[in-house]
C-alpha positions, -999 to +999 in steps of 0.1 A: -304-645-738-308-616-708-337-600-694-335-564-688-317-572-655-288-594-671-264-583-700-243-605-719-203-594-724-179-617-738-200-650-735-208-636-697-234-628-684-245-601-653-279-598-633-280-565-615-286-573-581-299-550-557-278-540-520-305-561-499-303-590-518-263-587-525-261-584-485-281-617-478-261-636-504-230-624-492-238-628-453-247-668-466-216-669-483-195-655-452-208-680-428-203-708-452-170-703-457-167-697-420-181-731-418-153-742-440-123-727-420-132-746-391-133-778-411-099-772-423-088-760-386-103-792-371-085-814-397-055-797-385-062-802-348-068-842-360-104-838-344-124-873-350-138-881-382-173-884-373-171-846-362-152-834-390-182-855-413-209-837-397-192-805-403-192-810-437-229-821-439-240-788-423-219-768-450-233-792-478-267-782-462-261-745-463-246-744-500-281-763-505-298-737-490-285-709-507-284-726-541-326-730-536-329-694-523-306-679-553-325-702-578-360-691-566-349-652-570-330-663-607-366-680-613-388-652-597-365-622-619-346-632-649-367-663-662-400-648-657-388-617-672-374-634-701-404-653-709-427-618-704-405-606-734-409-638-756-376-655-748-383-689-744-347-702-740-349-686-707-367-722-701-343-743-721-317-725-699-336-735-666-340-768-677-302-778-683-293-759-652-321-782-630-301-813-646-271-797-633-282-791-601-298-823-594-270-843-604 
């Protein structure tokens, strides 16, 4: 299954993604794992638990966040384009991945 913006190649798949939107995932992506260094700096520093816990809450949140905000553009692109050319396992798809997600 691929809309005209995804292609399969050896069981993978690709969604053509355009520079804005390649740019704001990437920036997301940055700052997380800049989140992430400093959890990992202020484990070796032996900072206090409870500050090293809310660290990591604040990059659980922002993996959150850019899990909804890539899932609302996979929704708003590929799915809806799948189902405008008759694909309905483009749902099926969506489905498994919500069980996934929600786990």
């Amino acid at each position: 299954m691929s809309c005209n913006h995804c292609g399969a190649e050896e069981q993978k798949k690709y969604k053509q993604r355009d520079t804005a939107e390649k740019k704001d995932l990437t920036t997301r992506l940055n700052r997380i794992e800049g989140q992430v260094r400093g959890i990992k700096a202020m484990v070796e520093e032996d900072r206090y638990c409870v500050d090293i816990l809310t660290q990591v809450s604040a990059v659980q949140a922002a993996l959150n966040s850019f899990n909804k905000e890539l899932l609302a553009r996979h929704i708003k692109s590929c799915v809806s384009e799948d189902i405008r050319l008759g694909n309905e396992e483009a749902v099926d798809e969506l489905c498994e991945l919500l069980k996934k997600l929600m786990k």
